[in-house]
Structures are given as structure tokens and as C-alpha cells.
C-alpha positions as CSV (number, residue, x, y, z in Angstrom):
1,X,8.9,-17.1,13.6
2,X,8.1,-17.4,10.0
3,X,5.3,-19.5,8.1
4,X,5.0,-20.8,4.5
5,X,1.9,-20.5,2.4
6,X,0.8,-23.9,0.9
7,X,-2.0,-22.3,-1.3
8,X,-2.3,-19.0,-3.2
9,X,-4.4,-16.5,-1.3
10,X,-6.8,-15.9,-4.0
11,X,-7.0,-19.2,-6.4
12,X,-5.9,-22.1,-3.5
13,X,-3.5,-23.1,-6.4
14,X,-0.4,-25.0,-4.8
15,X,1.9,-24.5,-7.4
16,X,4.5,-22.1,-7.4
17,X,7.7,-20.7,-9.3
18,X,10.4,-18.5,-8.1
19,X,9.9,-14.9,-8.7
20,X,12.7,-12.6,-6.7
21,X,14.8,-12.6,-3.7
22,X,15.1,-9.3,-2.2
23,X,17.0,-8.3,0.9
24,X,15.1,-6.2,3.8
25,X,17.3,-3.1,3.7
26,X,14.9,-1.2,6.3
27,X,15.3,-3.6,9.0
28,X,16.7,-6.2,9.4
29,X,19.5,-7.0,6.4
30,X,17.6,-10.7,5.8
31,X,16.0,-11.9,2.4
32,X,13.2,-12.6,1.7
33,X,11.7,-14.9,-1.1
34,X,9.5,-13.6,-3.7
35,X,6.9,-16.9,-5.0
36,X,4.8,-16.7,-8.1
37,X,1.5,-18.3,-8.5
38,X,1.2,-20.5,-11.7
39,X,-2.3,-20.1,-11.8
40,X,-3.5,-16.5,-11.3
41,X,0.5,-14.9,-11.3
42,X,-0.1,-13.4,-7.8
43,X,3.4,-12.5,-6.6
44,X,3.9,-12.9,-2.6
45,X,6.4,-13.2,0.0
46,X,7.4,-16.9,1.1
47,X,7.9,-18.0,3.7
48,X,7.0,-14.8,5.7
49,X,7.2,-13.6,9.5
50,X,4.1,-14.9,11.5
51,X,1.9,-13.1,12.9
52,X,3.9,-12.8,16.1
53,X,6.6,-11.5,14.7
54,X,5.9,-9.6,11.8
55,X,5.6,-5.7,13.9
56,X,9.5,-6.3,14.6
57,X,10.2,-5.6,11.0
58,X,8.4,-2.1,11.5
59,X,10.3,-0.9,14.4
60,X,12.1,1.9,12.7
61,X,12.6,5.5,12.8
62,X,12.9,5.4,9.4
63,X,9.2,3.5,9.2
64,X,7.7,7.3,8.5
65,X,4.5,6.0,8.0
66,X,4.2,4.6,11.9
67,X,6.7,7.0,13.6
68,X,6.6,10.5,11.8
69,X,10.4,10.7,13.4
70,X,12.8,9.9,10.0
71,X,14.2,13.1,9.4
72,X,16.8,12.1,6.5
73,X,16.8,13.9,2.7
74,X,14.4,10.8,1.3
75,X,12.0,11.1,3.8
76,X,12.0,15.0,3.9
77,X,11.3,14.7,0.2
78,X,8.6,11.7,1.5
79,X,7.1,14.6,3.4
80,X,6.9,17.4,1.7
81,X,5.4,15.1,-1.1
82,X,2.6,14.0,0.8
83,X,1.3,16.9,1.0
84,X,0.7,17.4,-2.4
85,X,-0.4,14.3,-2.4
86,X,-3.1,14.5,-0.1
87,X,-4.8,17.2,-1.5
88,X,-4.6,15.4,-4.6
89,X,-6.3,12.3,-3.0
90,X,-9.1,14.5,-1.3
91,X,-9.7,15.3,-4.8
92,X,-9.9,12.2,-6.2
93,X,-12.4,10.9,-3.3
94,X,-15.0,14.1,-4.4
95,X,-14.7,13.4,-8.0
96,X,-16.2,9.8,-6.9
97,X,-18.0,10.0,-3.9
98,X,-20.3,13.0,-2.0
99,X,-20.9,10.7,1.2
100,X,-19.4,12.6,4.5
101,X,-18.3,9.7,6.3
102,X,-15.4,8.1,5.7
103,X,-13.0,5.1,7.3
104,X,-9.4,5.1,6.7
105,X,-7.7,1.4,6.3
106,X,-4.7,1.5,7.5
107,X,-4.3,5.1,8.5
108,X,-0.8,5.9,9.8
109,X,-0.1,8.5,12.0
110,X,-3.2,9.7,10.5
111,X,-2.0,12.9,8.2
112,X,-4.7,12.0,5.4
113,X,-7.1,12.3,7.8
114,X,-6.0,15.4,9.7
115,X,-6.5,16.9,6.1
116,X,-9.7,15.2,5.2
117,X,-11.4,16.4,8.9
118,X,-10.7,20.2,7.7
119,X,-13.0,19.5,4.9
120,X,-16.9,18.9,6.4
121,X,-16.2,15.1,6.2
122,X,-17.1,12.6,9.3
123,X,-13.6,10.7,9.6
124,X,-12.5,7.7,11.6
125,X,-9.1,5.7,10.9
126,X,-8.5,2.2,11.8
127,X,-4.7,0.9,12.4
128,X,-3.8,-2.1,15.0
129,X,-0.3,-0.9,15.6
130,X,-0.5,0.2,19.2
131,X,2.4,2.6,19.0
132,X,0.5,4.2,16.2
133,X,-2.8,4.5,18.1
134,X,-1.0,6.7,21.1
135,X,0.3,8.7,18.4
136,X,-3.3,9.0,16.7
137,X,-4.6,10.0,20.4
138,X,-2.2,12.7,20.7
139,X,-3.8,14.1,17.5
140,X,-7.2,14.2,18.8
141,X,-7.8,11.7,15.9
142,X,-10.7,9.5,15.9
143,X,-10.3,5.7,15.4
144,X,-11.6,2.6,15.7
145,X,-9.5,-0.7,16.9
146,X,-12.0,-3.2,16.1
147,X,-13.5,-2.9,12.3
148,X,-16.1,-6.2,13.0
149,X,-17.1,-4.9,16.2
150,X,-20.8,-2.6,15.7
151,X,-22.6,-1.8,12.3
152,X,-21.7,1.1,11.3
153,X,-20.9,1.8,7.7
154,X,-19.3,4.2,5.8
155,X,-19.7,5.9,2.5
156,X,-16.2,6.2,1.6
157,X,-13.4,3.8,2.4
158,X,-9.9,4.3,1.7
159,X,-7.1,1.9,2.1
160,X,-3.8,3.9,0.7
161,X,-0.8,1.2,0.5
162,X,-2.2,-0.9,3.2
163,X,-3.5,-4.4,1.4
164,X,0.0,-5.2,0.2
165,X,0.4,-5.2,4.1
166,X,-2.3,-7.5,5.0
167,X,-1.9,-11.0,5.8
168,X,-5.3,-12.1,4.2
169,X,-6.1,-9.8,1.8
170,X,-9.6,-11.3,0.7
171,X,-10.7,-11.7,4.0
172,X,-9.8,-7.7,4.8
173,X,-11.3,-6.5,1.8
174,X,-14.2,-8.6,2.2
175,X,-14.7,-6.9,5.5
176,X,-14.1,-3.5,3.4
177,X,-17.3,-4.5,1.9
178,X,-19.3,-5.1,5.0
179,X,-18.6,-1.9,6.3
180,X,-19.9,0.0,3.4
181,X,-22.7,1.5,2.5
182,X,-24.4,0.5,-1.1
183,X,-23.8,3.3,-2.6
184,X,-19.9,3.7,-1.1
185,X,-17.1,4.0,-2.8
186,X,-13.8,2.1,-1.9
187,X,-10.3,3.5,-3.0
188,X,-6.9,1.2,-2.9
189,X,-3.7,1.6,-3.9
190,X,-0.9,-0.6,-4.2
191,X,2.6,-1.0,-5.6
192,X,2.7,-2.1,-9.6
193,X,5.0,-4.9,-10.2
194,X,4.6,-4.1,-14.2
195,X,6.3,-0.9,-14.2
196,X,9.5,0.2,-15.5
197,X,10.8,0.9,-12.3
198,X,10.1,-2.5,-10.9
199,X,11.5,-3.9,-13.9
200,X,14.5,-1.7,-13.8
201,X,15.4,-2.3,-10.5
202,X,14.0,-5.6,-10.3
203,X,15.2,-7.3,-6.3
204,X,16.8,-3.7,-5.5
205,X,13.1,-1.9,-6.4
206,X,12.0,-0.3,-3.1
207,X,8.4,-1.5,-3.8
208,X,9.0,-4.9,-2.7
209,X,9.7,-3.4,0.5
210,X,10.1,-7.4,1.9
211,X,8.7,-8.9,4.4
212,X,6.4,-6.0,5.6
213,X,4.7,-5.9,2.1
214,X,3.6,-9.4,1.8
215,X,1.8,-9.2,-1.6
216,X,3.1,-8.0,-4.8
217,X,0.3,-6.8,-7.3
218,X,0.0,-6.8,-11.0
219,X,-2.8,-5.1,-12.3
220,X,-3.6,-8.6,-13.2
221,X,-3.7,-10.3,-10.5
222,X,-5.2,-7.2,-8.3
223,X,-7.9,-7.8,-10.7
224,X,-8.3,-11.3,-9.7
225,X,-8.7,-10.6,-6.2
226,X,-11.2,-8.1,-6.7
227,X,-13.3,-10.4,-8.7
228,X,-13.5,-13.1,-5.4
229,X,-14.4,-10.1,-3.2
230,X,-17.6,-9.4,-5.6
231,X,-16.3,-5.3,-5.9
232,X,-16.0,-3.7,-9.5
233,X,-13.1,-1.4,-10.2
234,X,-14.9,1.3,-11.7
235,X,-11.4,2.9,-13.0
236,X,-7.5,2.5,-12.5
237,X,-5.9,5.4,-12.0
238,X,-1.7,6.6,-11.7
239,X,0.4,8.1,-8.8
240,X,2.8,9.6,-10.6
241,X,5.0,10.9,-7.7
242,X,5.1,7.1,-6.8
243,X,8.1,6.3,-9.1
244,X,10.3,9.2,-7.7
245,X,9.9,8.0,-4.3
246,X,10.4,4.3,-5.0
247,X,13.6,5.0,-7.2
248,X,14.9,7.0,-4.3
249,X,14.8,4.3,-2.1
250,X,16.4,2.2,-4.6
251,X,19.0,3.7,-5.7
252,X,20.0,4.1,-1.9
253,X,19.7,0.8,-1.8
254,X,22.1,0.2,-4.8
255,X,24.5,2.6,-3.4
256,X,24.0,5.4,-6.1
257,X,26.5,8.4,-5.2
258,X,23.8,10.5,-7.7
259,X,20.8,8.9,-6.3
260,X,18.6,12.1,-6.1
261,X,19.1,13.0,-9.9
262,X,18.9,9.6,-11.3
263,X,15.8,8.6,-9.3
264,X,14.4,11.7,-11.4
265,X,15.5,10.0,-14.5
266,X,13.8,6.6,-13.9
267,X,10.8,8.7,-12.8
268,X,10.8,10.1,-16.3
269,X,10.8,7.1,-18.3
270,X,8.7,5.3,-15.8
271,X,5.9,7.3,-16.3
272,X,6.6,8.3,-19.7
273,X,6.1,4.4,-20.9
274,X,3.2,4.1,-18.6
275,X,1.4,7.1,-19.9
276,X,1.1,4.1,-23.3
277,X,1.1,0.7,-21.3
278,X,-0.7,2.3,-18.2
279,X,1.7,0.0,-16.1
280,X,3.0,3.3,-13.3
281,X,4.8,2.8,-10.2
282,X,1.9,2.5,-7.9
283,X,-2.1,2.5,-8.8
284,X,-5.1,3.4,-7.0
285,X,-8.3,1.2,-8.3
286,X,-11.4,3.0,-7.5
287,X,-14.6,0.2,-6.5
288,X,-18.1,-0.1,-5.6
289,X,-20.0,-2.3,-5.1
């Protein structure tokens, strides 16, 4: 049911510290233990669920991301934010990249890509979830289920709080690379362990999000992992709304009977500080090749 990790992902380095414990309050009530590389200071989850039993620990209405069902205030909030969002990220992708063909990593239920498909772009999604994929099908949205299978490529990749999912990050962004064109851009963004927020609420902060987020990034050690997959990050930018969201969740989580109003202080300060240190919530690193 679970398995340890003898070696960091990224440097093979064997000796770790202890970072965090943090409770799964999604799911299933258990904790989770945070380990800290002493070599490159990558932060993950260990011991973790296998394989096997790892999609238990999505199986949740409130899971918005795979069901599209949760209906409460923080994901009503979660929805009406993403659609700013989304146009915001179409944005980003155009400021970057002119290619028409483009692969979302991880796609959800697939409401980036419903956007993107509106807007003379190619689009495909990739997500192994099963569930997910009948509701993709009901969409009419195109996807693949097997990203090594063929050679096709694609000019723009996008992978939008997916790698922090990943059970071997390296390997899947490695096979990012493959399945790029030369000139391609790739786009992913992942929670900040460095930022107020995290800080603030330390085991309570909602980025954790243990054990389905299995990797916990500094802007540091993101870096590191980049390095071995031979990408450059060509820029580093914020998501703002990011710290709302996650101090939401948090304060929920810390039983805050003023949660929506003091979620939009720490949003405040979090991204008031970062605006100077550049550590916000969540970041979105921007690589080619």
C-alpha cells in the first residue's frame, strides 16, 4: 500500500531530514511525512501510496479538478477563478509561443482546453485517470492515453499543477521533452514552498495537499530538476490568485470561523512580500529547449 524512497529523485542522495507532517484533510484524515533532501533540498512525501493505491486518495467530490461536482463556497470561488485564470494562461502561452498545436499534461476535466480549442489552436490533453477520460469524451475533447505511443510532437506543452503529482518527475518531464518540437515551448507550474503562505501556515498550508502531491518545490530545487532534464527556464513567473485559493483551503483546514476574509489577508501579504523576494504562492516556469 505505501512505498519509501531510498534516494532523492533528482540527486540519488540517501540522506534525509525531517521536513513536515501534514494530515490529508481531503480524503482520508491520515498523515503524511514531509522528507528533505540534504543534498539538493528537494522536499517530498515519504513514505507515499504505491502506485496501486494512490487514485483512492482522489476519489472525492470535492477533487474539482477530476470530478467538476464540488459545489461548496471554496470551490465556487475555485470556479469562477479559473476562469479568469484561463484567459490569463492563454495569454501567457501567445506572449511565448505562436505554434498551433498544443498537449495538455495533466489536463483535468479539460476546461483549459475547452477554452484554448475556441482560439485556432490544434489541442489534445493527456490524463490517465479513467473516470476523467469518460468525462473528457463527453466533452467531445480530444486526448491521448498513451504519450510514448507515435511521434508526434507538439509546439506548446503545458503541464498546470500536474508534476507535483507525478511519481517520477524526471522521467515525465523528460518525456515532455521528446514530445516537443525544437522550437516548442513548455509551461509548468507548481506550488512554492518559499512563500509566505507556506510559511504561515506551515503543516496546515493547503499546498502540501499530502499524499496526492508527492513533490514539494522550491524554486530551488525546481531548478535542479530542470537542469537534469537539459530544459532552460527562460523566465519564472507569479499566480497571484494562487495564495487566495491556498489560504482558503487552509484556513478551513484550521477551523477559521472568518476564513473567507482572512484568506484575503494572507493573500495580501503573500504577494505583497513576493512582489520583493519573488517567492508567490504558486509559479509557472516557462522552458525550451
Amino acid at each position: 500500500m505505501y512505498e519509501r524512497l531510498r534516494n532523492c529523485p533528482i540527486c540519488k542522495n540517501t540522506g534525509f531530514q525531517k521536513y513536515l507532517v501534514c494530515k490529508d484533510h481531503s480524503v482520508s484524515n491520515e498523515s503524511f511525512t514531509l522528507t528533505k533532501c540534504s543534498e539538493c533540498e528537494l522536499v517530498f512525501t515519504n513514505p507515499r501510496p504505491n502506485k496501486k493505491s494512490l487514485p483512492e486518495y482522489y476519489q472525492s467530490e470535492d477533487y474539482i479538478s477530476h470530478t467538476d461536482k464540488g459545489n461548496n463556497l471554496i470551490n465556487l470561488i475555485y470556479k469562477c477563478v479559473r476562469r479568469y485564470t484561463i484567459r490569463k494562461k492563454f495569454k501567457l502561452l501567445r506572449k511565448y509561443s505562436s505554434g498551433k498545436k498544443l498537449l495538455d499534461y495533466g489536463c483535468g476535466t479539460g476546461d483549459f482546453l475547452n477554452y484554448v480549442s475556441r482560439k485556432n489552436l490544434q489541442t489534445f490533453g493527456y490524463e490517465p485517470s479513467k473516470v476523467v477520460q469518460e468525462i473528457l469524451k463527453i466533452k467531445k475533447i480530444n486526448f491521448v492515453t498513451n504519450l510514448k505511443a507515435g511521434k508526434a510532437q507538439y509546439d506548446i506543452i503545458t503541464a498546470w499543477h500536474v508534476i507535483e503529482h507525478v511519481p517520477k518527475p524526471k522521467k515525465a518531464i523528460k518525456l515532455l521533452r521528446k514530445k516537443l518540437t525544437d522550437s516548442g515551448t513548455l509551461f509548468i507550474a507548481v506550488p512554492n514552498i518559499k512563500s509566505f503562505d507556506a510559511d504561515y501556515y506551515q503543516e496546515n498550508w493547503a499546498g502540501y495537499d499530502v499524499p496526492r502531491h508527492l513533490y514539494h518545490f522550491s524554486r530551488e530545487s525546481f531548478g535542479r530538476l530542470i537542469k537534469k532534464t537539459k530544459f532552460k527556464i527562460i523566465d519564472t513567473l507569479p499566480m497571484k490568485f494562487d495564495s487566495y485559493y491556498a489560504s482558503l483551503l487552509s484556513e478551513k483546514y484550521v477551523n477559521s470561523k472568518i476564513y473567507f476574509f482572512k484568506a484575503l489577508k494572507i493573500r495580501k501579504i503573500s504577494n505583497k512580500k513576493a512582489k520583493k523576494t519573488g517567492e508567490f504562492s504558486s509559479l509557472i516556469y516557462v522552458l525550451k529547449k
